[in-house]
Structure formats: structure tokens, C-alpha cells
gemmi code that builds the backbone of each chain (N, CA, C; Angstrom):
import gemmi

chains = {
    "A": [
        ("UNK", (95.642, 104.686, 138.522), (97.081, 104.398, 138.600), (97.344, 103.455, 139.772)),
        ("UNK", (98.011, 102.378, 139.638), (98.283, 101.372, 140.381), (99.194, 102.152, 141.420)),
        ("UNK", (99.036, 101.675, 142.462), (100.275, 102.538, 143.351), (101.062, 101.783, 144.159)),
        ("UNK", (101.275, 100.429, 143.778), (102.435, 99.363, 144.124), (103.248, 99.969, 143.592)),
        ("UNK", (104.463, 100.302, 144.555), (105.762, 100.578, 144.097), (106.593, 100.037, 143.330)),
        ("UNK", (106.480, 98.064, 143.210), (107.503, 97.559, 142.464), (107.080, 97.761, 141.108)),
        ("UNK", (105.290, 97.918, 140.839), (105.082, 97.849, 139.642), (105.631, 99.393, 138.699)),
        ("UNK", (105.524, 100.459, 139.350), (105.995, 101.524, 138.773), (107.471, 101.992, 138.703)),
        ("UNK", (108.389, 100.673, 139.200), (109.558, 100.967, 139.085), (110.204, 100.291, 138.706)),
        ("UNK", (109.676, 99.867, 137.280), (110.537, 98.143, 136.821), (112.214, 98.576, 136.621)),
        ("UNK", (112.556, 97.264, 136.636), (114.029, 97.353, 136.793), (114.458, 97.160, 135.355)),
        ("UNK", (115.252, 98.285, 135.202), (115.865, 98.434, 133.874), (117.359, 97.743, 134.004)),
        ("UNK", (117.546, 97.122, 132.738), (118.564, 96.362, 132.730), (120.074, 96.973, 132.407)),
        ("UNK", (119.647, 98.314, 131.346), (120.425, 98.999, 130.652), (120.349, 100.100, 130.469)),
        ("UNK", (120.936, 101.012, 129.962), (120.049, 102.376, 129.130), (119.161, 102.359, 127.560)),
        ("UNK", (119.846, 101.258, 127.244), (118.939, 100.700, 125.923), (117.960, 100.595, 125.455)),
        ("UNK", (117.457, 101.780, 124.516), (115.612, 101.519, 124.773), (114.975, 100.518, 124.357)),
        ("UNK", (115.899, 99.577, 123.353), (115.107, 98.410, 123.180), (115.023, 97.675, 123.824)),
        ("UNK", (116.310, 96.976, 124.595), (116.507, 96.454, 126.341), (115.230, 97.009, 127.237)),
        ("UNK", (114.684, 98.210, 127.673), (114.179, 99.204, 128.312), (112.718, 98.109, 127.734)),
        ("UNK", (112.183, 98.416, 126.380), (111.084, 97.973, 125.844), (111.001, 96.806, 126.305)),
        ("UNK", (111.610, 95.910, 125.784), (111.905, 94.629, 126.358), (111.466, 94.120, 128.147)),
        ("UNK", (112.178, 95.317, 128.615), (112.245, 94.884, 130.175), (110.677, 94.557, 130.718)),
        ("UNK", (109.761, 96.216, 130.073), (108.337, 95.988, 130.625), (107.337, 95.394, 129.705)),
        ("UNK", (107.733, 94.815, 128.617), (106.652, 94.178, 127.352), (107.673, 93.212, 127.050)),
        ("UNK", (108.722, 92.543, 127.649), (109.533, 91.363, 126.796), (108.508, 89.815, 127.611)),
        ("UNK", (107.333, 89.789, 126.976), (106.613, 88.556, 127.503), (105.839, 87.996, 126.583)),
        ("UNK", (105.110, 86.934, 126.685), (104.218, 86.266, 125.716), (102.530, 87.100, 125.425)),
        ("UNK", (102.564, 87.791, 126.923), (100.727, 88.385, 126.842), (100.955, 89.824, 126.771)),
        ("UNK", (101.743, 90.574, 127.540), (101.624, 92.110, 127.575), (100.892, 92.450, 126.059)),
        ("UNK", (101.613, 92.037, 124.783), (101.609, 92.971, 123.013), (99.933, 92.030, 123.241)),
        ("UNK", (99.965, 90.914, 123.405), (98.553, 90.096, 123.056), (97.310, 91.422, 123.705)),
        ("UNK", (98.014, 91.747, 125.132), (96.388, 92.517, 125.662), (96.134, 93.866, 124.808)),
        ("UNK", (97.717, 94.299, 124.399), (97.162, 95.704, 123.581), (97.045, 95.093, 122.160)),
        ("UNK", (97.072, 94.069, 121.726), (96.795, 94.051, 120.216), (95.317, 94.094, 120.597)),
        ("UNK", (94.342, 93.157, 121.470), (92.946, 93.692, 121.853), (92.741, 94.798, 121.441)),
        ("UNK", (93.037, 95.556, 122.404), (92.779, 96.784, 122.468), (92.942, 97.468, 121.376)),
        ("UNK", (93.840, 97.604, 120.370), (93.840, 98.149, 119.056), (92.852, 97.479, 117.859)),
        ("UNK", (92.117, 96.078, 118.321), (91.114, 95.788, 117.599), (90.058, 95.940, 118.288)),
        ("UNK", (89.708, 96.307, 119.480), (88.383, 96.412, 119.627), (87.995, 97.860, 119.931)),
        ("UNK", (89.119, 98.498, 120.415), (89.052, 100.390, 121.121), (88.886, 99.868, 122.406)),
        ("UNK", (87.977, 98.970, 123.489), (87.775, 98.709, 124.723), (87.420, 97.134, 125.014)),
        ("UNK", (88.095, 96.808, 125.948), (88.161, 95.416, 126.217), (87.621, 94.743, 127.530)),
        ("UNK", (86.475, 93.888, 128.407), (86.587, 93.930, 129.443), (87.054, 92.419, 129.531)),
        ("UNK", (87.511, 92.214, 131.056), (87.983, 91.431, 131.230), (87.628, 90.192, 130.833)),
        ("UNK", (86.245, 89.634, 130.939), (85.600, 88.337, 130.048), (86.203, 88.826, 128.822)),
        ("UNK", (86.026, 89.399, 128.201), (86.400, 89.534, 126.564), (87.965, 89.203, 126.462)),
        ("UNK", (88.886, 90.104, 127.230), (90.203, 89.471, 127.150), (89.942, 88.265, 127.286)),
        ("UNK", (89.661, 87.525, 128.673), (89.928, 85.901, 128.340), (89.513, 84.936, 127.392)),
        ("UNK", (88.672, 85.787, 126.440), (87.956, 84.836, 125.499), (88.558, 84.818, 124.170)),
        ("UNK", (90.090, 85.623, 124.102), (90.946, 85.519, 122.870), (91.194, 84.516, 122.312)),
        ("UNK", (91.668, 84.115, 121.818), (92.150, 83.072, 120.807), (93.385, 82.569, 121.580)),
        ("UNK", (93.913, 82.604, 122.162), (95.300, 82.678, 122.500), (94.852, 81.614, 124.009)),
        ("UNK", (93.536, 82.009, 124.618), (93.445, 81.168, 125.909), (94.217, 81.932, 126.908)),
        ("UNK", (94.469, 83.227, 127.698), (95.016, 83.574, 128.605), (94.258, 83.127, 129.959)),
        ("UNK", (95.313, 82.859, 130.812), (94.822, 82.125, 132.098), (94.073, 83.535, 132.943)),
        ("UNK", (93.322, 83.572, 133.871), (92.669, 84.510, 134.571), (93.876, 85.359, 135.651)),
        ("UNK", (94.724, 84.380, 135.800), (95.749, 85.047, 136.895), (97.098, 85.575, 135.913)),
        ("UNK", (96.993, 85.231, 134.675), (98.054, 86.076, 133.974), (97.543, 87.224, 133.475)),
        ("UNK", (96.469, 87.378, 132.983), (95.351, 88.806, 133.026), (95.210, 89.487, 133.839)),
        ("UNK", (94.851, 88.883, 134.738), (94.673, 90.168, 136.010), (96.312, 90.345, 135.925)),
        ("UNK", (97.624, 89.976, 136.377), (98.435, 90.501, 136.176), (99.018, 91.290, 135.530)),
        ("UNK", (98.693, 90.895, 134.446), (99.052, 91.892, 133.123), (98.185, 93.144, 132.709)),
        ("UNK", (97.178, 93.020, 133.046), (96.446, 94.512, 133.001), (96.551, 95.341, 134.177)),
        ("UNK", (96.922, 94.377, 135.277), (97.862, 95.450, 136.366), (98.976, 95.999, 136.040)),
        ("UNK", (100.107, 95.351, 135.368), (101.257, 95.756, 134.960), (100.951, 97.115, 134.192)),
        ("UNK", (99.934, 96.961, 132.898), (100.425, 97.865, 131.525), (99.433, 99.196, 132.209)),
        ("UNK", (98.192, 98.723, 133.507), (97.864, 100.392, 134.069), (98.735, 101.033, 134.600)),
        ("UNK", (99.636, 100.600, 135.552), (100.485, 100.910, 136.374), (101.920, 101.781, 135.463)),
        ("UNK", (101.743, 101.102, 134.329), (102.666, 102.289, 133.074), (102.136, 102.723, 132.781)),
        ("UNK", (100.543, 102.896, 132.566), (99.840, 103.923, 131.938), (99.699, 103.557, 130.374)),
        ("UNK", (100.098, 102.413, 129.967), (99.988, 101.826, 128.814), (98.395, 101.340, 128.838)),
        ("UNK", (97.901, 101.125, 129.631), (96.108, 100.924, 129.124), (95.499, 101.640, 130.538)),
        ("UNK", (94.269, 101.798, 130.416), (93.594, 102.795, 131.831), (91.688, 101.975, 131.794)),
        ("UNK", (91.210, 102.195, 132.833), (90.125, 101.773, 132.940), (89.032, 103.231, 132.328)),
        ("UNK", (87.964, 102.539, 131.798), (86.866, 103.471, 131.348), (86.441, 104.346, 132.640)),
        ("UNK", (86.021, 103.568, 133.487), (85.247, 103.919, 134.156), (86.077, 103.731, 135.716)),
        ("UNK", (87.293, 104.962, 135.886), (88.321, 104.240, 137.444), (87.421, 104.682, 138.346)),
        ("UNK", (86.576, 104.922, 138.370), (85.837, 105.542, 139.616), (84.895, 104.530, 140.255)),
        ("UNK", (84.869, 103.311, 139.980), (83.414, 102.591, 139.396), (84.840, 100.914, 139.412)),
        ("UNK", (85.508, 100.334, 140.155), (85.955, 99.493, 139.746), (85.468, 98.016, 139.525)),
        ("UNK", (85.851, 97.199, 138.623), (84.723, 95.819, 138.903), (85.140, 94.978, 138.004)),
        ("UNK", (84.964, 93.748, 137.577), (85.789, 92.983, 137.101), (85.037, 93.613, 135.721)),
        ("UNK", (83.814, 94.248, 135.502), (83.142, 94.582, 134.738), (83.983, 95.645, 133.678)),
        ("UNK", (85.100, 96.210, 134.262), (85.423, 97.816, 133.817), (85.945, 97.183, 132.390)),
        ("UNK", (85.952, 98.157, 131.479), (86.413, 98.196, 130.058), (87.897, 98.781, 130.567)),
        ("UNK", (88.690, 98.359, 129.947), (90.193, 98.908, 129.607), (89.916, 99.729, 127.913)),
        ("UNK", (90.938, 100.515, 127.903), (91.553, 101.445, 126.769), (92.413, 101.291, 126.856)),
        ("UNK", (93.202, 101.954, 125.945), (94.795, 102.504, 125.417), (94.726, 104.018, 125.536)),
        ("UNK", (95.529, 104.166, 126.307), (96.288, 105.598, 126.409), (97.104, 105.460, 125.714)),
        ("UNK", (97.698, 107.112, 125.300), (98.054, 107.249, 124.151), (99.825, 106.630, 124.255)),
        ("UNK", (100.250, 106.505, 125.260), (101.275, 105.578, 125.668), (101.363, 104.352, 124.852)),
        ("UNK", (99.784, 103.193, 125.135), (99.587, 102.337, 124.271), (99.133, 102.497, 123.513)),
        ("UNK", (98.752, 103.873, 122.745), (99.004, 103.522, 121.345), (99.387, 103.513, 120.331)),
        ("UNK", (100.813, 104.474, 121.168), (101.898, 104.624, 120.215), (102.673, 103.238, 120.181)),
        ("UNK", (102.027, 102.359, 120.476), (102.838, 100.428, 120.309), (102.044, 100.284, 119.132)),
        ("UNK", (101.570, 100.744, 118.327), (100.762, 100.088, 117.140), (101.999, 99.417, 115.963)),
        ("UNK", (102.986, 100.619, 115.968), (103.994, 100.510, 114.687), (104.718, 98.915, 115.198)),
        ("UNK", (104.790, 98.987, 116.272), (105.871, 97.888, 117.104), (104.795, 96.699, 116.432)),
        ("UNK", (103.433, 96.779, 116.801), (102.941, 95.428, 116.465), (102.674, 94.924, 115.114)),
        ("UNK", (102.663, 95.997, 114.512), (102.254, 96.133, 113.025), (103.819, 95.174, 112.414)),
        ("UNK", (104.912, 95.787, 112.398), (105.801, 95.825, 112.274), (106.149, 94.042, 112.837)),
        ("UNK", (105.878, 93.323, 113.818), (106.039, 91.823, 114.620), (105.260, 91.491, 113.364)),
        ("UNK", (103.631, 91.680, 113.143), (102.748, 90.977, 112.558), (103.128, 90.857, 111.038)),
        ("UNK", (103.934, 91.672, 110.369), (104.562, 92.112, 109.139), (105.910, 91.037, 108.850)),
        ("UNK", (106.314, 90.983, 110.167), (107.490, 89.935, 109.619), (106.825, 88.801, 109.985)),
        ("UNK", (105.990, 88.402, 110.905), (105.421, 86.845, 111.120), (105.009, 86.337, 109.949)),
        ("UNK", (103.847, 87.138, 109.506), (103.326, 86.929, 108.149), (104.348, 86.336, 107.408)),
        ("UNK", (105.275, 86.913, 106.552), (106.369, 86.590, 105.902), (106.942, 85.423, 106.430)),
        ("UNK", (107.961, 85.695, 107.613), (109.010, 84.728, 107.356), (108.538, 83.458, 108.338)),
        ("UNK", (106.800, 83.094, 109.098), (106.551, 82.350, 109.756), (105.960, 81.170, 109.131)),
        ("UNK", (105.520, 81.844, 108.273), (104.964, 80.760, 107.106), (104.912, 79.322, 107.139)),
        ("UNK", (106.363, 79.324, 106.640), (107.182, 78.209, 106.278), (106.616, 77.059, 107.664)),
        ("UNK", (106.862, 77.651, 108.562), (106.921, 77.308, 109.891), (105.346, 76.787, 110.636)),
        ("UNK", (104.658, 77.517, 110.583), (103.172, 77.975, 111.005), (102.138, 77.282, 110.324)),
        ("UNK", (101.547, 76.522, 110.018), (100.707, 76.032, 108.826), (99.345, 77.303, 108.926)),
        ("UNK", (99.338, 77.268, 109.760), (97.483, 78.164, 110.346), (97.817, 79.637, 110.247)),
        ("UNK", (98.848, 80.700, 109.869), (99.494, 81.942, 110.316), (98.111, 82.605, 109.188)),
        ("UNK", (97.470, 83.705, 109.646), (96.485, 84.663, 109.182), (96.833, 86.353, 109.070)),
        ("UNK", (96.504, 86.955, 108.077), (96.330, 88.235, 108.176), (95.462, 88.747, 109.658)),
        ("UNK", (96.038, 89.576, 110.421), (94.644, 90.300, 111.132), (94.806, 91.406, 111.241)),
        ("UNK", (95.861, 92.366, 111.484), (95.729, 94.026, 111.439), (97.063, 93.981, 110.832)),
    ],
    "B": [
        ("UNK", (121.466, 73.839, 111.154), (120.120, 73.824, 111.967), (120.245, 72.627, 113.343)),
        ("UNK", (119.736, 73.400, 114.125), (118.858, 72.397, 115.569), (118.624, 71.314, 115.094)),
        ("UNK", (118.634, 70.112, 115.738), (117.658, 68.930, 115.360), (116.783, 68.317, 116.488)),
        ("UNK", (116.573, 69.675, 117.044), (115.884, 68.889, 118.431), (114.820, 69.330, 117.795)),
        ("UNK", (113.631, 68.292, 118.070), (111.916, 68.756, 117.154), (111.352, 69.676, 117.863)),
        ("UNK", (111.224, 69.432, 119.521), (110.845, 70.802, 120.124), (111.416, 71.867, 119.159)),
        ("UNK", (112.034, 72.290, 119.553), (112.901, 73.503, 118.666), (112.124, 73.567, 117.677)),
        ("UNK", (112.171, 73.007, 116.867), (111.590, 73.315, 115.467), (109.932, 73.249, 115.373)),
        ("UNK", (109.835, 72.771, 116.375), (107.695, 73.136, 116.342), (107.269, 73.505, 117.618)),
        ("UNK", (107.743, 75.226, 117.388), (107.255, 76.462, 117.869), (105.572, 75.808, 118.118)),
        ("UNK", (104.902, 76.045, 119.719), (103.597, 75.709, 120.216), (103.090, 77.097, 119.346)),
        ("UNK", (101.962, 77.034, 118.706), (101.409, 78.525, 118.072), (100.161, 78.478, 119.064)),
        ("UNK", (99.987, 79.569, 119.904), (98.568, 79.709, 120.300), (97.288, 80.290, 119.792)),
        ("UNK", (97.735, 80.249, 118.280), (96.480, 81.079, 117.604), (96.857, 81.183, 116.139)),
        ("UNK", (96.130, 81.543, 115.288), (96.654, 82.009, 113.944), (97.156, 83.267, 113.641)),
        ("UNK", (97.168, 84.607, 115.090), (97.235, 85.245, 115.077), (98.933, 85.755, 114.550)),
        ("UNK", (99.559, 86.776, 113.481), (100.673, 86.665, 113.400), (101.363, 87.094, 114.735)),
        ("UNK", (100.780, 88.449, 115.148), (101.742, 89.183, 116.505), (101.350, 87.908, 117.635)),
        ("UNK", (100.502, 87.340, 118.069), (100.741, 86.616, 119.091), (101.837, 85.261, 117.960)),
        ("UNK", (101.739, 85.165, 116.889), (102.941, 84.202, 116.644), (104.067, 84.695, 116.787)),
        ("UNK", (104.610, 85.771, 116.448), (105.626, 86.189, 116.710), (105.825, 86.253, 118.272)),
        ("UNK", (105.102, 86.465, 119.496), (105.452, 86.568, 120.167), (105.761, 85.087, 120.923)),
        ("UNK", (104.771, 83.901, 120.021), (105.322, 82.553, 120.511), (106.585, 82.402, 120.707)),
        ("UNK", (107.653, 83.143, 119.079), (108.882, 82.335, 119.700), (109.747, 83.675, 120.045)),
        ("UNK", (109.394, 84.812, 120.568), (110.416, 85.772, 120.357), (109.676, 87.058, 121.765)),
        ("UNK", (108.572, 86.011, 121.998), (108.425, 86.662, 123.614), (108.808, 86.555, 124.560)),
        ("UNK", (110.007, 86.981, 125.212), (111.056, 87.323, 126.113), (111.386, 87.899, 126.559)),
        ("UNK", (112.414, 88.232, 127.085), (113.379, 89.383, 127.430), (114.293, 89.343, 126.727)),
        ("UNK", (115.271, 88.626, 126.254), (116.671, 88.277, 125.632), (116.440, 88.068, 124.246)),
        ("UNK", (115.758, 87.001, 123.857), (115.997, 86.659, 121.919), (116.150, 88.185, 121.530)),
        ("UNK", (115.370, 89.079, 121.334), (115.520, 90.293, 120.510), (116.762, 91.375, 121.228)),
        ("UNK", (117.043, 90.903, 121.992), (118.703, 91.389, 122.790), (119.311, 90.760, 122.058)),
        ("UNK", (119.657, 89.366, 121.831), (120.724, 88.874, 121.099), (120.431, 89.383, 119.435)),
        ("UNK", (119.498, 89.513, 119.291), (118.705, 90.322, 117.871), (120.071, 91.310, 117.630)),
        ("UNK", (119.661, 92.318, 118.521), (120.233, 93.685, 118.449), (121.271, 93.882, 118.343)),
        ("UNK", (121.729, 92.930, 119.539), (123.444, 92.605, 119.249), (123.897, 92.362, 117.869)),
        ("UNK", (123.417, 91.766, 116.990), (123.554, 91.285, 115.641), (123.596, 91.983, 114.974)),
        ("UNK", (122.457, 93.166, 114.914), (122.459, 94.324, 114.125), (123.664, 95.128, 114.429)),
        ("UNK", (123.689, 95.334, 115.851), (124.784, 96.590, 115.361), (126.108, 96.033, 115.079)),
        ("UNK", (126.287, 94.524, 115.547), (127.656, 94.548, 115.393), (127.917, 93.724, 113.913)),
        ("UNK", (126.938, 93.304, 113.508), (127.162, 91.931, 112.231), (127.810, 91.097, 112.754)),
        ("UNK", (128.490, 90.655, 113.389), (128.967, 88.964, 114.480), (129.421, 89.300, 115.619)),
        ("UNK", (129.026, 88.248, 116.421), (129.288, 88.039, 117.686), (129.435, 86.891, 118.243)),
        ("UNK", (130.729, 86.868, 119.262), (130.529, 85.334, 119.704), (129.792, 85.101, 120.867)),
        ("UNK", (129.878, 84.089, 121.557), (129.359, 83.908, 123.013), (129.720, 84.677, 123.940)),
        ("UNK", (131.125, 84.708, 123.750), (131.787, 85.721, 124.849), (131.526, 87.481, 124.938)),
        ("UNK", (131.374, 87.708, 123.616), (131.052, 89.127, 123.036), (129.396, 89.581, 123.597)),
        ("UNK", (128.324, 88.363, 123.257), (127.028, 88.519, 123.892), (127.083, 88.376, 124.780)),
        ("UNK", (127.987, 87.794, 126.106), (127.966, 87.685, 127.486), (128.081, 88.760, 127.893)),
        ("UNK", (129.197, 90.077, 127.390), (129.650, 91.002, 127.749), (128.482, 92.205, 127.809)),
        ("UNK", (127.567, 92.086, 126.996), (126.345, 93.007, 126.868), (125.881, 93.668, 128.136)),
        ("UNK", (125.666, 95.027, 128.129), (125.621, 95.382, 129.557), (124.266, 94.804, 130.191)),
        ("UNK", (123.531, 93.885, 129.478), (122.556, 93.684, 130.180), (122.817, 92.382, 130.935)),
        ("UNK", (123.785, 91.943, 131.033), (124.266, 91.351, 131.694), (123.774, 89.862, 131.564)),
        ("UNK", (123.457, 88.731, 130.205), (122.634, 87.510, 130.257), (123.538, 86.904, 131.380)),
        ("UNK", (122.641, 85.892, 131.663), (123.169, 84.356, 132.190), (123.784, 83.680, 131.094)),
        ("UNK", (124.792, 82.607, 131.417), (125.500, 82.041, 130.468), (124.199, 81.137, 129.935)),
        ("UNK", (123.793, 80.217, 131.176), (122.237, 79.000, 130.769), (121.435, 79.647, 129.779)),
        ("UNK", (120.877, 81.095, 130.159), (119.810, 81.627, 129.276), (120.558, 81.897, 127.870)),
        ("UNK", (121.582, 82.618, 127.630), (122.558, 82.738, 126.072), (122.714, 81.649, 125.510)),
        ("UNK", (123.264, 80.353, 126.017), (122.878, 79.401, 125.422), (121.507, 78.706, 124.590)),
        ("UNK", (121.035, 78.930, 125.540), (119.401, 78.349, 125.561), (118.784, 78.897, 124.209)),
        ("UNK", (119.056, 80.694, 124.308), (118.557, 81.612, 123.424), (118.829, 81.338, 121.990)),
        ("UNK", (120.403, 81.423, 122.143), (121.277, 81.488, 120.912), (121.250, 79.662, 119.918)),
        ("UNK", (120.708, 78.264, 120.722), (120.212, 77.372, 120.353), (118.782, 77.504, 119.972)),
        ("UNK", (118.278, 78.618, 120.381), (116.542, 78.797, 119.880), (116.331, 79.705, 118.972)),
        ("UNK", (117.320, 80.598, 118.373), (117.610, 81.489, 117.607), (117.770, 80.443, 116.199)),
        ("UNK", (118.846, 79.679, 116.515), (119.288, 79.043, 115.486), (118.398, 77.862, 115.020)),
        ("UNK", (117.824, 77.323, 115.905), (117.082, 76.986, 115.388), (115.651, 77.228, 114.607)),
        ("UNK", (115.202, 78.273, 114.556), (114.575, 79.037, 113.763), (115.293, 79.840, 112.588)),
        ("UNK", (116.350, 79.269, 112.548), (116.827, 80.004, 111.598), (116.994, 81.572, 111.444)),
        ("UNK", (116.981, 81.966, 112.629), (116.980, 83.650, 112.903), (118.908, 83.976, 112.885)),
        ("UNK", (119.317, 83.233, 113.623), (120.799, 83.296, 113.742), (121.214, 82.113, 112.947)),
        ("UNK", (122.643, 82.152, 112.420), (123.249, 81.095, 112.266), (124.948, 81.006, 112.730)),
        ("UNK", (125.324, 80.464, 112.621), (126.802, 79.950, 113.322), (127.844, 80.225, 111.669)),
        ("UNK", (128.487, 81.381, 111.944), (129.734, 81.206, 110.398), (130.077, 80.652, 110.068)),
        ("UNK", (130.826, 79.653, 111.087), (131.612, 78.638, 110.451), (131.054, 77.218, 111.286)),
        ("UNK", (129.747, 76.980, 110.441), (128.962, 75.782, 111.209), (129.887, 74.472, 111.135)),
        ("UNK", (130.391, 74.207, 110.181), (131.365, 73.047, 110.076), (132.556, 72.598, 111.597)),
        ("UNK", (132.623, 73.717, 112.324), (133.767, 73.710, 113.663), (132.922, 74.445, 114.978)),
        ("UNK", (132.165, 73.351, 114.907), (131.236, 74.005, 116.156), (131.888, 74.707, 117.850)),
        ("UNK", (132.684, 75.337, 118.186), (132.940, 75.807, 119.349), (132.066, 76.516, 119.897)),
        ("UNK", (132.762, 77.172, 121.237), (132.270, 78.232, 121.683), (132.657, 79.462, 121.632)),
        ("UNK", (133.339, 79.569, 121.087), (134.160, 80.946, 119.997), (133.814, 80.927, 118.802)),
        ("UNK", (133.127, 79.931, 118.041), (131.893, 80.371, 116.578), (131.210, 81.983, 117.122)),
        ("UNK", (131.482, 82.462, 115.621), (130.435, 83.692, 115.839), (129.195, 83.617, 115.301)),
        ("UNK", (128.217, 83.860, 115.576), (127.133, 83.781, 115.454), (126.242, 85.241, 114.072)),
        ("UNK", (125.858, 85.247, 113.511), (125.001, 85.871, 112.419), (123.747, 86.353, 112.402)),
        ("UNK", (123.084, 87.351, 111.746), (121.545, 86.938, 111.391), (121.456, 86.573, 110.206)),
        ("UNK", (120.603, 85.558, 109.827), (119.901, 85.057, 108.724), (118.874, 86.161, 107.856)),
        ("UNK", (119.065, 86.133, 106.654), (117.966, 87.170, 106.091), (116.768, 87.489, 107.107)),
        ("UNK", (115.929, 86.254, 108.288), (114.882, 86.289, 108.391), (115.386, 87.257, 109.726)),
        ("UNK", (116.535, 86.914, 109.967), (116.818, 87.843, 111.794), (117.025, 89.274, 111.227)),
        ("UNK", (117.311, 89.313, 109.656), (117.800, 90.884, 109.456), (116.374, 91.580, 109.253)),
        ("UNK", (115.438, 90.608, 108.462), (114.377, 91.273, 108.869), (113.674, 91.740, 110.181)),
        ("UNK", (113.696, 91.792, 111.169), (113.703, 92.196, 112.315), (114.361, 93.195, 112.775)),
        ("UNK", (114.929, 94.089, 112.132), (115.475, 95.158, 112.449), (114.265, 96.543, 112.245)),
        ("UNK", (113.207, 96.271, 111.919), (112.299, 97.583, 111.566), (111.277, 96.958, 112.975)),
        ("UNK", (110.964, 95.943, 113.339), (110.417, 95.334, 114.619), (111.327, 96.304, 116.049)),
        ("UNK", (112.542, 96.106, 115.638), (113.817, 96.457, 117.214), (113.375, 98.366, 116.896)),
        ("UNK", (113.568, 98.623, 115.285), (113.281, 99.985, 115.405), (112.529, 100.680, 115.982)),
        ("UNK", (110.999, 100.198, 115.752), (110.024, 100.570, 116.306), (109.638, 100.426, 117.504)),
        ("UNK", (110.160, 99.764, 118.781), (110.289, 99.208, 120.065), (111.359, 100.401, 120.667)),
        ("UNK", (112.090, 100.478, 119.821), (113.386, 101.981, 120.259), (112.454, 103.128, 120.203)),
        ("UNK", (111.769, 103.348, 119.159), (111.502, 104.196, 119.144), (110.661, 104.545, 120.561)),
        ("UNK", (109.462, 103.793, 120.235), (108.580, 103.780, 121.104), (109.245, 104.052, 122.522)),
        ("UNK", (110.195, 103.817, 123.112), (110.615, 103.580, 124.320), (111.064, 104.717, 124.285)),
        ("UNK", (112.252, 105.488, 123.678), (112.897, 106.430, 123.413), (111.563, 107.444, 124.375)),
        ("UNK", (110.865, 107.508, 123.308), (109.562, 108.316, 123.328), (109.157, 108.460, 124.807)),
        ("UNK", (108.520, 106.999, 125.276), (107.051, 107.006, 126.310), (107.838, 106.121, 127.237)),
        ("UNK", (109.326, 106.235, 127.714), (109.713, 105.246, 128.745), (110.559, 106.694, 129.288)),
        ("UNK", (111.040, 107.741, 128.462), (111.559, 108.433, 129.028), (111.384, 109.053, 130.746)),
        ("UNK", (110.170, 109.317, 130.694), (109.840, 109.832, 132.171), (109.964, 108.850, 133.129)),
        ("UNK", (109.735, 107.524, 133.080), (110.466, 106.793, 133.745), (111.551, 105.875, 133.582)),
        ("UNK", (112.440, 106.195, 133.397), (113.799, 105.590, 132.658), (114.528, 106.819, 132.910)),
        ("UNK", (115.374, 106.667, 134.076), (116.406, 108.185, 134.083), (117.297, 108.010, 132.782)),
        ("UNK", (117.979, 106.808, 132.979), (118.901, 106.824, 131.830), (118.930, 106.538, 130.653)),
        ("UNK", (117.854, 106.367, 129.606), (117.633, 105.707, 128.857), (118.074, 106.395, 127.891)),
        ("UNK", (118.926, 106.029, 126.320), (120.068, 107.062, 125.399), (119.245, 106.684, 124.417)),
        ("UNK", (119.556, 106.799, 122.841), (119.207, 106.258, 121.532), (120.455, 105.359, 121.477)),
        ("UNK", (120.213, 104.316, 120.929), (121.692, 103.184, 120.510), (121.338, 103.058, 118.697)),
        ("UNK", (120.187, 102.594, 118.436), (119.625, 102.474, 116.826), (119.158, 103.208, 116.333)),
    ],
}
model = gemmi.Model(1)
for chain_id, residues in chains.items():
    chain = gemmi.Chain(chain_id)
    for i, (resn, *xyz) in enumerate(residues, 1):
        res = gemmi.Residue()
        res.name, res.seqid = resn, gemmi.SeqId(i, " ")
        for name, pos in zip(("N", "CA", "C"), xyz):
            atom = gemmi.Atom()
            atom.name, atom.element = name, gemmi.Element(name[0])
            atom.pos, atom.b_iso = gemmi.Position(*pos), 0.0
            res.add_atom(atom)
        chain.add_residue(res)
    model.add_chain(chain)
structure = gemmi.Structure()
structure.add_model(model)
structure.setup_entities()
């Protein structure tokens, strides 16, 4: 568990849980690092950066600081830290499956038009 | 529709659908002005300003021109462009209501313990 204070106390905008959702996953990489994670079960950091998507090294390390610090992903091995460690999904992250399923369900559909390259993947 | 080409050719970083979806709808706000839509079926500028999450006027603009131009929102009475037009979702923004569901939910759920105030709205 991260124990920076600002990270465990994001600032909520509203009482709104979709606002709320929004506040700590309304970004371009947060859903990208747990869609990983729901395709592979464990991810280490070389492997995140080697997505498809191209994430920069300093938006990764950020972002897998962010989603431990909610407890939305956790290291395999916290005892043992190293750029080496595998990340998981706690069950926090992986109750986001419906959320992504649900993004990837309407992209499919209505991106089409839009997208020339758009693919099935989970 | 937009006729600015940016606008209309969304950068895709992958073929992936959820990282496409999150190309144009990874934020904080687009799926706020989303929501707004759902519950109320129209809204104007002034009505989405009022949202307790309080947008910037620059960013509502910005949004509600990037909305529309994807064809997610549209303007009622496009023919008399003001700033008192109310704004819509398009079949493709109404699809997005099982996306906002599942993000409520989720939050509802696993934001509670940290989120003093967080209610159900959807």
C-alpha cells in the first residue's frame, strides 16, 4: 500500500459515483493497465510498456502507483520490490471487468465507422 | 457536425476497442456531460455549467464541441446555433448508458470506503 497521502485521498468532485469513477480512472492509461491485467492475470513492468498502445515509462510508473495506492492492482511479490515485480488485480480491480467489457462493446459497434483498424479482443 | 478534421480523426493508439474508446472519451468530463444527458434528455450550456461538479466554462465548451463532433451529442435546433441550444445524445451517446452503469456500479460498490459521501444517482 502506497502511503503518500495525496494518492489515497483523491479529490472527489461530487457524491456521484460515476463523477467518483471518473475522478480516479477518468484518464487515457489507468482502464489500459487493468485491461492487461484481465488479459494476462500478471503483468510486469517491461510487459506493460510493451502494449500496443506505447505507454511512456513515467506514465506507468505513475499509474501503477495510483491504481496500488486504491488497491485496484497489488504487487505479487510486496516484500521483494523491483522493477521486476508482477502486478495483479485485486478483487477491487476486478470488479472493473463489466465497465471494460461494456467501453469495448460499444467501441466495437459505434467506432467503426470512425476507426478503420478497431478489433475484437475481450 | 464539427468541421474541424482534428475533431473528426480521433489519434487511435491501437486496434484495441477499450483503449479506443478511451482515445476519445478518456477524461474526466465527456462521460459527465454523458450523464447529464441521460438523466435529464437536454441540456443547455448553462444547465451543464450548473453540475455540481463544477466544469470550467473552456473545458464544457471544448467537451461539448468534441462530443459533437463525434456525433455522441448533437445540438436540437442546429439550424440557430447559440449558447442557449440544448444539447442531446445521439443513438451512439445513448448507447453509453450501460458503460456510465457499470462505472456506478462499480464505484457505488469499491469507492465506498473511501468516498464518505458517495449516493446512487443511476
Amino acid at each position: 500500500m502506497n502511503t503518500d497521502s495525496e494518492l489515497q485521498n483523491p479529490e472527489w468532485r461530487s457524491s456521484c459515483p460515476i463523477a467518483s469513477g471518473l475522478d480516479i480512472l477518468g484518464d487515457k492509461w489507468s482502464l489500459i493497465i487493468v485491461r492487461d491485467l484481465i488479459e494476462h492475470s500478471s503483468r510486469t513492468y517491461s510487459e506493460f510498456a510493451s502494449s500496443p498502445e506505447g505507454i511512456s515509462t513515467n506514465i506507468l510508473a505513475s499509474r501503477l502507483k495510483w491504481l496500488e495506492s486504491l488497491s485496484i492492482i497489488e504487487r505479487i511479490n510486496p516484500d521483494k520490490p523491483s522493477r521486476n515485480n508482477a502486478f495483479q488485480l485485486t478483487q477491487r480491480g476486478k470488479a472493473l471487468r463489466p465497465v471494460l467489457e461494456e467501453l469495448g462493446k460499444w467501441s466495437q459497434i459505434h467506432l467503426k465507422e470512425i476507426h478503420p483498424t478497431i478489433v475484437k479482443i475481450i
